[in-house]
Each structure stands twice: as C-alpha cells, then as structure tokens.
N, C-alpha and C positions, 0 to 999 in steps of 0.2 A: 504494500500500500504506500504510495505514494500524495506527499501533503507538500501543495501548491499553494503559496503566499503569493496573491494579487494584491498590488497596493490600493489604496484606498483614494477612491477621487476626495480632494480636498474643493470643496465647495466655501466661496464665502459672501457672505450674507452683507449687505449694504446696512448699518445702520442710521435708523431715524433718527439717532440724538447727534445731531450738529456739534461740536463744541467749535466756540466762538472764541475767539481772541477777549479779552478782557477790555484793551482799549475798544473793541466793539462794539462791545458791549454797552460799553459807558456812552459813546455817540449814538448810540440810537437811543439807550433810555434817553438824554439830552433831548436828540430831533422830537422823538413820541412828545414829550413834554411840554414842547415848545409849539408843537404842533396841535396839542388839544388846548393850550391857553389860548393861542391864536384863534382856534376854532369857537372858545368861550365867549369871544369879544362881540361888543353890541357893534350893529351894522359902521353908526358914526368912529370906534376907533379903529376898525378892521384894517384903514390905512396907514396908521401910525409908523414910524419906523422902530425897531425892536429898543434902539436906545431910549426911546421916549416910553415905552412899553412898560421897560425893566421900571420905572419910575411909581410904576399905578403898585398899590398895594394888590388889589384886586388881580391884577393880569400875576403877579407875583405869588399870590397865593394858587394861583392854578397852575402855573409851572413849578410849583413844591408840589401840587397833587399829582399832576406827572409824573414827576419824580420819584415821589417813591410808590406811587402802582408801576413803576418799571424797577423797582428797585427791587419791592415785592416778591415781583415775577423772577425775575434773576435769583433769589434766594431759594426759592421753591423750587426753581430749576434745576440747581445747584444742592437741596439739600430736602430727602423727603420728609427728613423731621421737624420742617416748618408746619407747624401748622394754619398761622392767621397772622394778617399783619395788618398793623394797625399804625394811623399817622395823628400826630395831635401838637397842639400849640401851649408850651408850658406859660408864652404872655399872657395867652386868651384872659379876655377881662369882661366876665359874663353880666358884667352888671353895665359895660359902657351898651349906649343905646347905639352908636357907629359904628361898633367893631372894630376901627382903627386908628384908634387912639394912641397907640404905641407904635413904635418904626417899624420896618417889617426885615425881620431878620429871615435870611437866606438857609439857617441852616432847617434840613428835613428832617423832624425829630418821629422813628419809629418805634416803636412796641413791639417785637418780635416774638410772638407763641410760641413756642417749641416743645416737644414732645420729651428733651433731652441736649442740655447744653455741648456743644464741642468746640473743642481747641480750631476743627477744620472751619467751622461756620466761623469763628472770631477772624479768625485769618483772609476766609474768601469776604466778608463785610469791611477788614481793613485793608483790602486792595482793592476791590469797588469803591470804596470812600476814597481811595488815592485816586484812581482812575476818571473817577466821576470828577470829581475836583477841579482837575486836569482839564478835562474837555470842559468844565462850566467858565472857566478862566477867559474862553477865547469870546465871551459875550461881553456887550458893551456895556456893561454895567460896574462900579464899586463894590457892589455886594458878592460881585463874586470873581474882583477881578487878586486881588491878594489874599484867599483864602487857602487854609492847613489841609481845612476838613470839611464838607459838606454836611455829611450824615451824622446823625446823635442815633446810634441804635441801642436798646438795651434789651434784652434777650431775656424773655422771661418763662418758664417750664408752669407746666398746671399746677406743680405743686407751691409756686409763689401766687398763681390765683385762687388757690384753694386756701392758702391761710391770708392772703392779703398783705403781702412784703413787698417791699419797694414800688417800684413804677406800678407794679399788679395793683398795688390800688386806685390807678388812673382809668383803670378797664370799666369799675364801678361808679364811676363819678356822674353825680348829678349836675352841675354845674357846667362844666367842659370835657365831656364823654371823648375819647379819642373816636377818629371816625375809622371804622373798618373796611382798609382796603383790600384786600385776598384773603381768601380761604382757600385751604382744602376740603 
C-alpha cells in the first residue's frame, strides 16, 4: 500500500476589515465633521467662509458633535469592548437662558463605556488624540490652531456606573445629561 501526499490548495480569502492609516483616519473624522456642521447651517450663513464659521459658537459646537461621532466610531472599530459613547460639556451652564455665555472651548470631552479597561484602548485614544490634533491644526481658527490635545476621554466600565464613581456620575445627571452618541 502505497500513501500519496497531495498538497493542499492554499486558498485566501479577501478580508472586509480595511485597516486604515491613523493619519486617515483623523482627516476624515475632520472632513465628516466639518461637513455635517456645514450641512447644520441656516440657509443665510451656508456662504460664510470656514474662518468666519470657526467664530459662531453654534457652527462650533456641531463640529465637536462631529467629532466625536467619528471618534466614537473609530473606537468601536478598533475595540469590541466599547460599548456607548457619550459627549458632554463640563461648562454647560443649565441655568443660562443663551446657552453661550461662556467661550466655546474646542476640546471634545467623551465618556467612554467599556465592558473592561485596557492598556491597548489608552494607547489607540492617545494617538487619535495626537493625530486628530494634527489635522485640526490646519483650520483657520485659534482654537485649534496651537493645541497639545483635542480629546478629554475618560473611560468608564459598568462597574463605575453601577456604584456611581467619577465621570459615571455625569451619565445620571439631571441638569447637563451627556448626550449619547454610539452604541452597540
């Protein structure tokens, strides 16, 4: 008896997950960003040019919601133990009747859910924060023309909402509720 070893057709498989450069990554969140505040604007500023733009608190505050529903997304992407993220304003001042009574500060302040903290999520959040940074730099604006940092994230596990520790208690707030941008 004779035993014949054919080799084995090596077959391979195209996969669907893209990985993206990091610098990217950060230019599209950017453009997405910049491109739903633009698309937020009333008929009369729709012509503005983007330096006069960066100016309005309003047009500013929708290029922060941008921001981090793409920043969100890139976390989620990057890491399945995201659960929900969430963006909030530690100025907010629930009692002014404008809402803009204070300057409008650029950084994106988020809430990160997680199922379980890691060293690899601190890591990929602090080179998105560099990167992001980076490309926000090349707008004409002050607020983000010599910045460190863009992003403020703090990273929170069920078991910081379950007893109420740190930012976890910003999830509960009456007053200035963070708003929720992604889930899984």
């Amino acid at each position: 008896m004779t035993t014949t070893v054919v080799p084995t057709k090596r077959v391979e498989v195209e996969s669907e997950i893209k990985v993206l450069p990091l610098d990217e990554v950060a230019e599209t969140i950017r453009d997405d960003a910049l491109a739903l505040a633009q698309a937020r604007l009333s008929a009369p500023l729709a012509g503005l040019e983007l330096k006069r733009l960066l100016r309005r608190p309003d047009f500013v505050d929708n290029l922060k919601y941008g921001l981090a529903s793409g920043v969100a997304n890139a976390l989620s992407a990057n890491d399945p133990r995201v659960m929900a993220v969430y963006v909030y304003e530690p100025s907010a001042n629930p009692d002014s009747e404008l809402g803009n009574d204070m300057p409008v500060d650029a950084t994106v302040h988020l809430l990160v859910l997680v199922k379980s903290s890691s060293a690899a999520l601190e890591a990929f959040v602090g080179a998105l924060d560099r990167k992001l940074t980076a490309s926000l730099t090349s707008l004409p604006s002050p607020k983000f023309a010599e910045r460190d940092s863009i992003l403020d994230v703090n990273l929170l596990t069920e078991k910081d909402v379950e007893s109420g520790r740190g930012y976890a208690v910003l999830l509960s707030s009456v007053f200035a509720p963070p708003l929720k941008v992604w889930q899984r």
